[in-house]
DRENDRENLO-336802 format. One record per residue (C-alpha): residue number from 1; residue in three letters; x, y, z. Coordinates in nm, 3 decimals, padded with zeros to 5 digits. Layout:
% residues N
NUM;ALA;X;Y;Z;
...
% end
This chain:
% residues 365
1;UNK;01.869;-00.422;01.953;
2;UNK;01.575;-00.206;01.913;
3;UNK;01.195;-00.365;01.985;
4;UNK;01.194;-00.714;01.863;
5;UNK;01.381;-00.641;01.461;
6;UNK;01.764;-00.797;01.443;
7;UNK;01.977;-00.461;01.391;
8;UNK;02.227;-00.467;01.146;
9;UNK;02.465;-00.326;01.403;
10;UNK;02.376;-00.587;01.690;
11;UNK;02.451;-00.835;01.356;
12;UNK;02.767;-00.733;01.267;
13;UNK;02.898;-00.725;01.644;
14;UNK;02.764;-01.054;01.697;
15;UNK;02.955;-01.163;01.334;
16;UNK;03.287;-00.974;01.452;
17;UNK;03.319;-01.199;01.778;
18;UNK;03.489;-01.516;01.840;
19;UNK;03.309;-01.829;01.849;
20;UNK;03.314;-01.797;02.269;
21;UNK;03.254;-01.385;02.267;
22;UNK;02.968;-01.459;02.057;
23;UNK;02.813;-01.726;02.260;
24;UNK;02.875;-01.500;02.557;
25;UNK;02.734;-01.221;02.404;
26;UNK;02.405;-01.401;02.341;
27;UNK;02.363;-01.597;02.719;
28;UNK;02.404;-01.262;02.870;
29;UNK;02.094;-01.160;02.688;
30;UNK;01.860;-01.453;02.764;
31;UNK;02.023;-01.548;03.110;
32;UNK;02.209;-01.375;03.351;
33;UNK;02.229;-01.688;03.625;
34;UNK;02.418;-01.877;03.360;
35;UNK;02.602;-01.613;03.193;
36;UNK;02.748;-01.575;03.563;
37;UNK;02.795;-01.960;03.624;
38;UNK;02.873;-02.106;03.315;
39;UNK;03.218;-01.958;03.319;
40;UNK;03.320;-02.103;03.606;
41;UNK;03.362;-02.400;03.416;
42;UNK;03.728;-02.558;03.273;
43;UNK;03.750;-02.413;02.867;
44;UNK;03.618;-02.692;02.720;
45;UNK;03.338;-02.768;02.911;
46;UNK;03.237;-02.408;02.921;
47;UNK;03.211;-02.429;02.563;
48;UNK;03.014;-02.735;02.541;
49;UNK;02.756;-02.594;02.814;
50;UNK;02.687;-02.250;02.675;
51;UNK;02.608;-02.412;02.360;
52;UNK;02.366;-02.668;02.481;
53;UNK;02.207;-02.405;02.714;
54;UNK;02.162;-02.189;02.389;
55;UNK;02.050;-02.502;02.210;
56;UNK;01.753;-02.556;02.511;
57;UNK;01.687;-02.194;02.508;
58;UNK;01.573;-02.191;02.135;
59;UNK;01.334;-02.489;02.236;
60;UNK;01.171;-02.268;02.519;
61;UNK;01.191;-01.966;02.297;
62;UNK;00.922;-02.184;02.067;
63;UNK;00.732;-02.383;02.362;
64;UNK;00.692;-01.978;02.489;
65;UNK;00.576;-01.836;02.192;
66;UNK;00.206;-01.718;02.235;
67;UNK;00.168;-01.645;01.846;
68;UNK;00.231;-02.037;01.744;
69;UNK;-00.036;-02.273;01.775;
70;UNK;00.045;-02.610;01.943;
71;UNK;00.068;-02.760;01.569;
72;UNK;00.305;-02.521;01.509;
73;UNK;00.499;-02.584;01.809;
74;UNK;00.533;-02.952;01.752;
75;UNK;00.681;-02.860;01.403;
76;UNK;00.932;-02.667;01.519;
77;UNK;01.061;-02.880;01.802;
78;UNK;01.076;-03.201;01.570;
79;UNK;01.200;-02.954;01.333;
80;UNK;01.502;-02.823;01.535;
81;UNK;01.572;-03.182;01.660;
82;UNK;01.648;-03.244;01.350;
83;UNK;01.864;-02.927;01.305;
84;UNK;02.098;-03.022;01.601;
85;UNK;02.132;-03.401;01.497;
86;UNK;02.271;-03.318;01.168;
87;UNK;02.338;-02.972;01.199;
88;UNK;02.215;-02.904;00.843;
89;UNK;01.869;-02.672;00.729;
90;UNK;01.968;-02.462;01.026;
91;UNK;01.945;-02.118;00.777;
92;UNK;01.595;-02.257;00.619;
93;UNK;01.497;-02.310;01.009;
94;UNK;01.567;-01.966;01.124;
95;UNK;01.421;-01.821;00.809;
96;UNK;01.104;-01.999;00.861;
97;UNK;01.062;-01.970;01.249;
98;UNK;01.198;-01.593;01.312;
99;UNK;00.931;-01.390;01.159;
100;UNK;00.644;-01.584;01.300;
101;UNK;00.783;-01.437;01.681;
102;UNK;00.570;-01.166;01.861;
103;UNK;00.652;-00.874;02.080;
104;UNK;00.589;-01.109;02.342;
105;UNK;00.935;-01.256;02.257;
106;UNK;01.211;-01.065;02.457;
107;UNK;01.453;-00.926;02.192;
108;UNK;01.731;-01.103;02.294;
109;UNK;01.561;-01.439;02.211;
110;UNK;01.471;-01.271;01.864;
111;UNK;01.849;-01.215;01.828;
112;UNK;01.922;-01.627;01.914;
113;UNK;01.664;-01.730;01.676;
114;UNK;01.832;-01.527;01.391;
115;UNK;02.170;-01.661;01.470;
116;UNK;02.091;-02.019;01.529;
117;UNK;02.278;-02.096;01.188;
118;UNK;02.614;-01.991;01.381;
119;UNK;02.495;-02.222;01.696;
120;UNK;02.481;-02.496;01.508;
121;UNK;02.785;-02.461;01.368;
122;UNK;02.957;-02.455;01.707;
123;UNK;02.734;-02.703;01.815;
124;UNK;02.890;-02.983;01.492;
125;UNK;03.235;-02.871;01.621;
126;UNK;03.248;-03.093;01.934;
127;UNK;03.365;-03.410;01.865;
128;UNK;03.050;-03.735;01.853;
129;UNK;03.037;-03.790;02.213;
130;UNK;02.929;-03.452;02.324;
131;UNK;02.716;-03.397;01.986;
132;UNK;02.513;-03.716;02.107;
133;UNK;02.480;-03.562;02.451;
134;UNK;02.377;-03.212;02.323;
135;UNK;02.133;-03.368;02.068;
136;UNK;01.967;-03.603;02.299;
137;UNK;01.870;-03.366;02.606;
138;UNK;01.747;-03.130;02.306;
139;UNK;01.502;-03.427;02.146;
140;UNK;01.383;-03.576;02.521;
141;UNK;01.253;-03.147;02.567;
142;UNK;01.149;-03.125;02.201;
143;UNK;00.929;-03.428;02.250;
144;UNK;00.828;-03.374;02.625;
145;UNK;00.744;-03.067;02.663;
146;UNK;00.488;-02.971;02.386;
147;UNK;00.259;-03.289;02.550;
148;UNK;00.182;-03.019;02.829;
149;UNK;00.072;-02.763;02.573;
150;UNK;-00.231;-03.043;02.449;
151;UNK;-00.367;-02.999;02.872;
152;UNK;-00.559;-02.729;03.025;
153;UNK;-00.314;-02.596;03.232;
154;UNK;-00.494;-02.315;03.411;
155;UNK;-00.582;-02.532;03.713;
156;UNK;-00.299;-02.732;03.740;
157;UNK;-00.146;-03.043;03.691;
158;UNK;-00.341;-03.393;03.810;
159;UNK;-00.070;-03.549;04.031;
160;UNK;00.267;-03.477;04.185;
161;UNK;00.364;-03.727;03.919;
162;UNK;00.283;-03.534;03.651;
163;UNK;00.522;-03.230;03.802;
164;UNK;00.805;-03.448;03.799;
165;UNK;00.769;-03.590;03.484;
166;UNK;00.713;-03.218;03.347;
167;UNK;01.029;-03.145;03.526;
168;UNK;01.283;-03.437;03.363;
169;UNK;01.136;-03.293;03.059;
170;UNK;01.240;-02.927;03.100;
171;UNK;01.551;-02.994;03.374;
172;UNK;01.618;-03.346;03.436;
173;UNK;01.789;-03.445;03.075;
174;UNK;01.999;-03.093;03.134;
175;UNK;02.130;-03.272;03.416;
176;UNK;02.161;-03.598;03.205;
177;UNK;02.314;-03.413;02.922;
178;UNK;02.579;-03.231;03.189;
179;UNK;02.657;-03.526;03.376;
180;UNK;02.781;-03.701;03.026;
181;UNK;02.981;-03.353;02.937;
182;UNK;03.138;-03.381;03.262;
183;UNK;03.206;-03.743;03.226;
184;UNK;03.365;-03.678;02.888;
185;UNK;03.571;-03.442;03.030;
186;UNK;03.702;-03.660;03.339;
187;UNK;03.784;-04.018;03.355;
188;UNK;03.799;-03.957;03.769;
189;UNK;03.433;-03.824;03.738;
190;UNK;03.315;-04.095;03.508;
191;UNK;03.380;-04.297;03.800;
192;UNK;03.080;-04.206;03.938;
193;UNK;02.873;-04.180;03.584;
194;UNK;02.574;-04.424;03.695;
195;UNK;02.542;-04.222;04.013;
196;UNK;02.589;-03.905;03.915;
197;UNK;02.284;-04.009;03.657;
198;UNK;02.044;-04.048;03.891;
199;UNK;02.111;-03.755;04.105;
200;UNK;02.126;-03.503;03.811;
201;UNK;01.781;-03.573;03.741;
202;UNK;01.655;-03.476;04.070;
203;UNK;01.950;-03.207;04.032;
204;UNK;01.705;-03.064;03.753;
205;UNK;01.363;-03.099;03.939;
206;UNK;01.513;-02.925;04.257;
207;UNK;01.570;-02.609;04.025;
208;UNK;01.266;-02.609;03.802;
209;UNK;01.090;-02.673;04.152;
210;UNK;01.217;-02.390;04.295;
211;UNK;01.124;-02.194;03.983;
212;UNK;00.786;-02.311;03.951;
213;UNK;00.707;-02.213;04.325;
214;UNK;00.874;-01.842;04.298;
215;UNK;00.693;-01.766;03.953;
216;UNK;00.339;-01.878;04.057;
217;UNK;00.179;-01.556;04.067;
218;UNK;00.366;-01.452;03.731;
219;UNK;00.210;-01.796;03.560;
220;UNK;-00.113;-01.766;03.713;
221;UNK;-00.145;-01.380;03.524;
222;UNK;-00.075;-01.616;03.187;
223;UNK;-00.355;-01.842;03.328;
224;UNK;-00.087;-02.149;03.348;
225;UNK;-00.030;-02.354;03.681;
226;UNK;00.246;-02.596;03.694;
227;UNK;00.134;-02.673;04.073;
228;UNK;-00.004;-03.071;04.150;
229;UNK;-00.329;-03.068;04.239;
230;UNK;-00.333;-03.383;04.459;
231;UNK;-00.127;-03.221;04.703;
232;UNK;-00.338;-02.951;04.748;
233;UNK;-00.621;-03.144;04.766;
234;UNK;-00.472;-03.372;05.061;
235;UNK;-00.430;-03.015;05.273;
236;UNK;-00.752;-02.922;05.170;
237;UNK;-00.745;-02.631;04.899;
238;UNK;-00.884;-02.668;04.512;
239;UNK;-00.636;-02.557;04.255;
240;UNK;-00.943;-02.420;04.048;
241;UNK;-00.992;-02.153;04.273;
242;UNK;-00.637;-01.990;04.321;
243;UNK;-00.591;-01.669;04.277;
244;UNK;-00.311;-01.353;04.336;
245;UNK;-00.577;-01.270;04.607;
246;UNK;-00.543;-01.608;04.723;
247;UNK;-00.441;-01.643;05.119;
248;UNK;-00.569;-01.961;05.223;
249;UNK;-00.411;-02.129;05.515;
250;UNK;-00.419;-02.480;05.370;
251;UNK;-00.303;-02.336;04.984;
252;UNK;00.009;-02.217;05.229;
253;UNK;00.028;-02.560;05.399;
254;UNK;00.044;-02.772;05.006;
255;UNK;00.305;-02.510;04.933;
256;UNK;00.501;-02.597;05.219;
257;UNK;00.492;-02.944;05.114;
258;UNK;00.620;-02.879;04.792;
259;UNK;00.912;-02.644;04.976;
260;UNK;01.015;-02.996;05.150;
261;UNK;01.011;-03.172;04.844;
262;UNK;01.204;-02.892;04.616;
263;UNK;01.435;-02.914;04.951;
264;UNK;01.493;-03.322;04.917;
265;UNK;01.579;-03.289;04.564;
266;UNK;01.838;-03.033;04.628;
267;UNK;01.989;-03.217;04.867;
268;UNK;02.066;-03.513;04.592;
269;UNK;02.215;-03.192;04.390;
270;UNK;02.441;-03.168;04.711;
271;UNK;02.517;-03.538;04.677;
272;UNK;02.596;-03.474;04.310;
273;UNK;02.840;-03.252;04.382;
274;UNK;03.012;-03.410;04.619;
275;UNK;03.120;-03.652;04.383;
276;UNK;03.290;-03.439;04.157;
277;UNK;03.674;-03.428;04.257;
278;UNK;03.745;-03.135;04.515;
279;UNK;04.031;-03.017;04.266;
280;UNK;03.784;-02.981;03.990;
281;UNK;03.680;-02.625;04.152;
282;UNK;03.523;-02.454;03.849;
283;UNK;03.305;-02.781;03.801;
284;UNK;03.197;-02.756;04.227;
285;UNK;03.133;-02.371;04.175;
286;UNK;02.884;-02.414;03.888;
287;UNK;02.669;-02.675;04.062;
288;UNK;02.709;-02.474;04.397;
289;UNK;02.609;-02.141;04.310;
290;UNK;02.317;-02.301;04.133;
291;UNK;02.227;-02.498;04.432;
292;UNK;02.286;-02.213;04.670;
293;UNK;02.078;-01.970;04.511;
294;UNK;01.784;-02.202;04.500;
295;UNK;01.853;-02.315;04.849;
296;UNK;01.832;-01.961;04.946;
297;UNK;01.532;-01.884;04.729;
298;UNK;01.296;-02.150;04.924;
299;UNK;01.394;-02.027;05.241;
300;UNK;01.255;-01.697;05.091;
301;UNK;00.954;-01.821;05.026;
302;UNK;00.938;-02.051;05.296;
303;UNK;00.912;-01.741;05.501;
304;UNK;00.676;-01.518;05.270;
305;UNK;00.427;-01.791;05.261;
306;UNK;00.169;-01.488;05.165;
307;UNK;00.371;-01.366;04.902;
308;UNK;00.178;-01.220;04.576;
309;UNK;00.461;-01.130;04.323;
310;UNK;00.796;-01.304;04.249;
311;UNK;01.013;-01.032;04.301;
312;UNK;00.919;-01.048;04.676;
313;UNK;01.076;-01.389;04.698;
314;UNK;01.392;-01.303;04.494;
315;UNK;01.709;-01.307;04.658;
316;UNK;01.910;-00.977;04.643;
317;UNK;02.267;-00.924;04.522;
318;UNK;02.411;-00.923;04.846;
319;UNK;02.272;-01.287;04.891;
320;UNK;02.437;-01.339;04.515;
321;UNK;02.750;-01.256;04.625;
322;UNK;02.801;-01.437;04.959;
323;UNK;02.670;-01.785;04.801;
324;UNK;02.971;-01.726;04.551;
325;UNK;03.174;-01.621;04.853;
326;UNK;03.107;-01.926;05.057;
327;UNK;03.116;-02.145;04.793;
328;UNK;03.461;-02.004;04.709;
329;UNK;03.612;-02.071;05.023;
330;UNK;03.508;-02.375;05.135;
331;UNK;03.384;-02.539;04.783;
332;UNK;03.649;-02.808;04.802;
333;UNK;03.542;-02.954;05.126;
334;UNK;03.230;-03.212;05.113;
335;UNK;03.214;-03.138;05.521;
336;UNK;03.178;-02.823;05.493;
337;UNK;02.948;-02.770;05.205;
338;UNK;02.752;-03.034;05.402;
339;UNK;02.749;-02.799;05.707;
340;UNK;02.711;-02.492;05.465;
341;UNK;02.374;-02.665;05.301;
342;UNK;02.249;-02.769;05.622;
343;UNK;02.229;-02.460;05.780;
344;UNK;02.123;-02.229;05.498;
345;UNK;01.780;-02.521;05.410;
346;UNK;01.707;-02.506;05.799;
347;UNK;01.337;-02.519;05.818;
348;UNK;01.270;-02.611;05.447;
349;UNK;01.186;-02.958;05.537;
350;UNK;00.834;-03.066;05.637;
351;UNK;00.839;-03.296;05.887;
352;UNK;00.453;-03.388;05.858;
353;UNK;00.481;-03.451;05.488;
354;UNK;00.761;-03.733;05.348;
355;UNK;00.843;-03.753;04.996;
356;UNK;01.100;-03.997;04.818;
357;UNK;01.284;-03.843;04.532;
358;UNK;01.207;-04.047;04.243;
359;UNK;01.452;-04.216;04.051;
360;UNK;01.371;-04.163;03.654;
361;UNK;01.244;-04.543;03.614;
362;UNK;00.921;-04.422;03.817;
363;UNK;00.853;-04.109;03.565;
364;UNK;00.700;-04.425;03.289;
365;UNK;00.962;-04.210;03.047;
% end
């Protein structure tokens, strides 16, 4: 891959692969966290996931594109909704959408936009259930998230509210969407399918939380704030006025708050995963790690309160490794990933500030 141009060479390897190699090949380029998770899953489900997180990368890859206007946005997302419900026009798509992408565009999402033809392909492979799962999480973020790109979103969003709803639309119905893979995949976890629902959702917003919070500073140089301005106007500090320079004692105290409530959501992501059968280990490893390395990434920020950049807040490899190492070892034990999760969030909760984690009635979705 050379600037943002498709290589014949990259083409061809990407041709020679298998079905799995090649979807591999291409989450390694756009996502290193799930390139290393996703894996840990049982065959078939791995398969299923790395499609559908291909599938929701394509819909960021045109929500992200600076060179599209928000008309042009909306086309594509009803456009590729379309795509993955019948899994035909996928080569007039790509055609269409590829050349309109800027430098801005990192080349490996240049490469999945090229190839979506092949995704799709892998994608009408699965058999109805987990087409209808795939397809639905990719139409609720096709439809939700270009209604943010109508606001002004340089000083924020109005309420907490609105952060949460933004969050079911780019997290919460991945967590749907996985929740039905997994239940496909295990009667003993459908079991819990209702539950497990519920809790996925706030699975999501825990993660996108923790996102939004480390990448301020890098969405504040694109003039975009995901950050609610009612909290911040409870401790006192105007969203309109934040800057990198920014080191206000009451912006620090509305961040906190958010820490607590990125923390309460996580813990329903520990609840989640508790209900997953200790044999299923690959299935407890991918939710842990995930969890873990967010859990650990608040507590990072939590204690850089002042922090200007997001590579100040994020975690090394060491810290990588051991949340794989812990999780390894005592994964299969609800007591002591419990104990585990309790000690590693210690501090993250605000006990001036209480926040319920919604359930997805209250979003008005």
């Amino acid at each position: 891959m050379r600037g943002t141009q498709l290589t014949l060479e990259n083409k061809l390897s990407l041709d020679a692969m298998t079905d799995d190699g090649f979807q591999m090949a291409l989450l390694e380029g756009v996502s290193r966290t799930f390139a290393l998770t996703i894996p840990q899953l049982p065959e078939s489900l791995c398969r299923a996931v790395a499609n559908a997180y291909l599938l929701c990368r394509i819909v960021d890859t045109i929500e992200d594109e600076v060179s599209l206007t928000p008309e042009q946005k909306k086309h594509f997302c009803h456009g590729f909704i379309a795509v993955v419900k019948t899994g035909e026009a996928s080569e007039a798509f790509a055609t269409e959408l590829a050349p309109l992408l800027s430098s801005n565009t990192l080349p490996a999402e240049h490469v999945l936009i090229h190839v979506i033809p092949r995704v799709i392909n892998i994608t009408h492979q699965f058999d109805k259930q987990q087409i209808a799962a795939l397809s639905s999480c990719v139409e609720v973020m096709a439809e939700g998230m270009p209604i943010f790109q109508d606001e002004n979103m340089h000083d924020g969003l109005p309420k907490l509210t609105d952060m949460d709803r933004y969050c079911y639309y780019v997290a919460g119905c991945v967590g749907e969407m996985l929740t039905r893979l997994f239940c496909h995949y295990s009667p003993q976890i459908a079991k819990h399918h209702d539950e497990m629902l519920t809790l996925a959702v706030s699975f999501g917003q825990g993660l996108q939380m923790t996102n939004i919070l480390k990448d301020i500073w890098d969405d504040a140089e694109r003039g975009v704030c995901w950050l609610p301005q009612d909290v911040f106007l409870e401790t006192g500090f105007d969203l309109k006025s934040l800057s990198s320079k920014t080191n206000d004692a009451n912006f620090k105290k509305g961040l906190d708050h958010l820490i607590s409530v990125a923390h309460n959501h996580l813990h329903n992501a520990l609840k989640f995963t508790q209900l997953i059968p200790s044999h299923e280990t690959g299935i407890r490893n991918f939710c842990l790690w995930a969890l873990g390395m967010a859990v650990l990434t608040l507590k990072k920020i939590k204690q850089n309160l002042d922090f200007t950049r997001s590579d100040q807040v994020k975690i090394t490899r060491n810290s990588v490794k051991s949340t794989i190492l812990a999780t390894k070892l005592l994964g299969r034990s609800n007591y002591f990933i419990d104990l585990l999760f309790n000690i590693s969030s210690q501090g993250l909760h605000d006990p001036n500030w209480t926040y319920s984690a919604y359930s997805k009635a209250s979003l008005d979705i």
